[in-house]
C-alpha positions in Angstrom: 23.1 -20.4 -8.5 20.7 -19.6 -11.3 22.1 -19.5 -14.9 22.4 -16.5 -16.8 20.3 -16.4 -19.5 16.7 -16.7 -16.8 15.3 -19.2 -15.0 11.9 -20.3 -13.5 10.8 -23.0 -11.5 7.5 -23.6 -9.4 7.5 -26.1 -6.8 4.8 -27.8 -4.7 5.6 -29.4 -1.7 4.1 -31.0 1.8 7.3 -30.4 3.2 8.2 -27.2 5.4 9.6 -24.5 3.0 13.0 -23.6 2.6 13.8 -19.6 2.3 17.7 -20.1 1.2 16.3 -22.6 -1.3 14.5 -20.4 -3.3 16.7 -17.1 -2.5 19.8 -19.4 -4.0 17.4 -20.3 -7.3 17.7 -16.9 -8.2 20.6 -15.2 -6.7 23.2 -14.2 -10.1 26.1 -12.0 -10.3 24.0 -10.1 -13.2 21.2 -9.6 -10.5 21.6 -6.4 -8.2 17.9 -7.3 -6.2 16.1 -10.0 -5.1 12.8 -9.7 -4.0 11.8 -12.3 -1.4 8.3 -13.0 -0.4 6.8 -15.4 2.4 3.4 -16.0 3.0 2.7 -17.2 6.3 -0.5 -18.8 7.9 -2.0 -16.6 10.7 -3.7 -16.7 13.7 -7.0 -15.1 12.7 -10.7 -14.7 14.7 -13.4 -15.5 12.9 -16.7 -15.3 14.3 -15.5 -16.5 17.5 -13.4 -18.9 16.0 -9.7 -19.3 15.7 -7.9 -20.6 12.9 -5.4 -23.1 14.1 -3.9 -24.1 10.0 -4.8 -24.2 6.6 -5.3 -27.5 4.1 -4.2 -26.5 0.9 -5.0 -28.3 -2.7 -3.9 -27.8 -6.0 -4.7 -29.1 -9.5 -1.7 -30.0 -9.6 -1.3 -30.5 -13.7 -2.4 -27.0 -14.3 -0.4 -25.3 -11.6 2.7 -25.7 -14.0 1.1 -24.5 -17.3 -0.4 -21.6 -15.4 3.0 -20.8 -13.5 4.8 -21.0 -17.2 2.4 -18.4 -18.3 2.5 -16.0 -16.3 6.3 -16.1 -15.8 5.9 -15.3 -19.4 3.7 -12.1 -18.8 6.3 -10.8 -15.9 9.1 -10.8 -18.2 6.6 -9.1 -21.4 6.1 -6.7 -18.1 9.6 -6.9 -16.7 11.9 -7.8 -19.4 15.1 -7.5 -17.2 13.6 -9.6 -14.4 16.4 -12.7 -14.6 15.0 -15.0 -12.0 11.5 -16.3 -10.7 11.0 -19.2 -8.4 7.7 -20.0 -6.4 7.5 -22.8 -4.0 4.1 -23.7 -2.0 2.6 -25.7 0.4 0.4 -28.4 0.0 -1.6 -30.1 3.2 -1.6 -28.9 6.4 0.3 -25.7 7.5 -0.2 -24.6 10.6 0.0 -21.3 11.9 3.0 -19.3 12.1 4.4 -21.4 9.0 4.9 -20.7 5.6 2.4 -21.2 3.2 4.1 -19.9 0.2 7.8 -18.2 -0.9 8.5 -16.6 -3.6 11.4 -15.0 -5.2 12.6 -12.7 -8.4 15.2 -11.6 -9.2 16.4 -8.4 -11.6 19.7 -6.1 -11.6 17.3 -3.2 -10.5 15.2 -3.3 -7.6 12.1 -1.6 -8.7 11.5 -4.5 -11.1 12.0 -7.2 -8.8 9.4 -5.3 -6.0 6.9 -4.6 -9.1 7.2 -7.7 -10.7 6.5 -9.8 -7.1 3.4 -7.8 -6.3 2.1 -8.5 -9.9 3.2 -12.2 -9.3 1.6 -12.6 -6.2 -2.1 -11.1 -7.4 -2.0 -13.5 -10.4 -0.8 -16.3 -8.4 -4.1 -16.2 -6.6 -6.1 -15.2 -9.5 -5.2 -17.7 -11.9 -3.1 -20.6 -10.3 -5.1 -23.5 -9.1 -4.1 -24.1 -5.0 -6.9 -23.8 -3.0 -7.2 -23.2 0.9 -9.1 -24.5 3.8 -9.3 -22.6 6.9 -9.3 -25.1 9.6 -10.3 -23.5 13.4 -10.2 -24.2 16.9 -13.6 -25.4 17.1 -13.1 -27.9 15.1 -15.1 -26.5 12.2 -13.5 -26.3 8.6 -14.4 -24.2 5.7 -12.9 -23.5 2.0 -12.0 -19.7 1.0 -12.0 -18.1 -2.2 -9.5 -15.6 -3.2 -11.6 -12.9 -4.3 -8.7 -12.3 -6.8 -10.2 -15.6 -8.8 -12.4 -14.9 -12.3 -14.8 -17.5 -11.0 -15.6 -16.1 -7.4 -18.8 -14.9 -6.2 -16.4 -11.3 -4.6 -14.9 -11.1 -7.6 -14.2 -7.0 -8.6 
């Protein structure tokens, strides 16, 4: 169980991700809602391609620095969200597994749900883990999140 006052905690891992791991980060008796979000990979066509996993990378210095800041932002944003932990996949993470799990917590809901979606947008716009789509025919390529300052789609 989280303490009181807030908590936040990012965590990147080759290892399978655990969903009562990061729900139990941020469950507290002040806390009415959790909002829980898994990413998962998935089976997607692609010119005629499957894709079979993804190969993720991260900088993995920054990641922290960036998480710290923008848990700073949610709770300018949110200032009653309690809770925030984050944990993500590094290497290969085939299809059907999670990629990425994420959790808040607040005593109201509607922060919790609002404060996730922001979370999620910046997490791809700003936090420096980067994907390869690998596919069944043995071809590989790297995708930007269009979210990202930097990429070519950006809006």
């Amino acid at each position: 169980m989280s303490s009181p006052e807030g908590s936040s905690s990012m965590k990147l891992t080759h290892d399978q991700l655990s969903l009562q791991e990061v729900y139990e980060s941020v469950v507290s008796p002040a806390c009415g809602a959790v909002s829980l979000f898994v990413g998962t990979t998935r089976e997607e066509q692609l010119g005629g391609s499957t894709v079979v996993g993804l190969e993720y990378e991260a900088y993995e210095a920054m990641v922290q620095s960036e998480f710290a800041k923008l848990c700073e932002d949610i709770r300018r944003r949110w200032p009653s969200v309690r809770h925030l932990c984050a944990h993500h996949r590094l290497g290969w993470v085939g299809v059907g597994e999670a990629s990425v799990v994420v959790a808040i917590s607040s005593p109201h809901r509607h922060d919790s749900h609002s404060a996730i979606q922001h979370f999620l947008s910046e997490l791809k716009a700003k936090i420096p883990i980067w994907k390869k789509e690998v596919y069944d025919s043995d071809e590989q390529q790297w995708k930007q999140n269009v979210e990202c300052s930097w990429s070519v789609n950006h809006h």
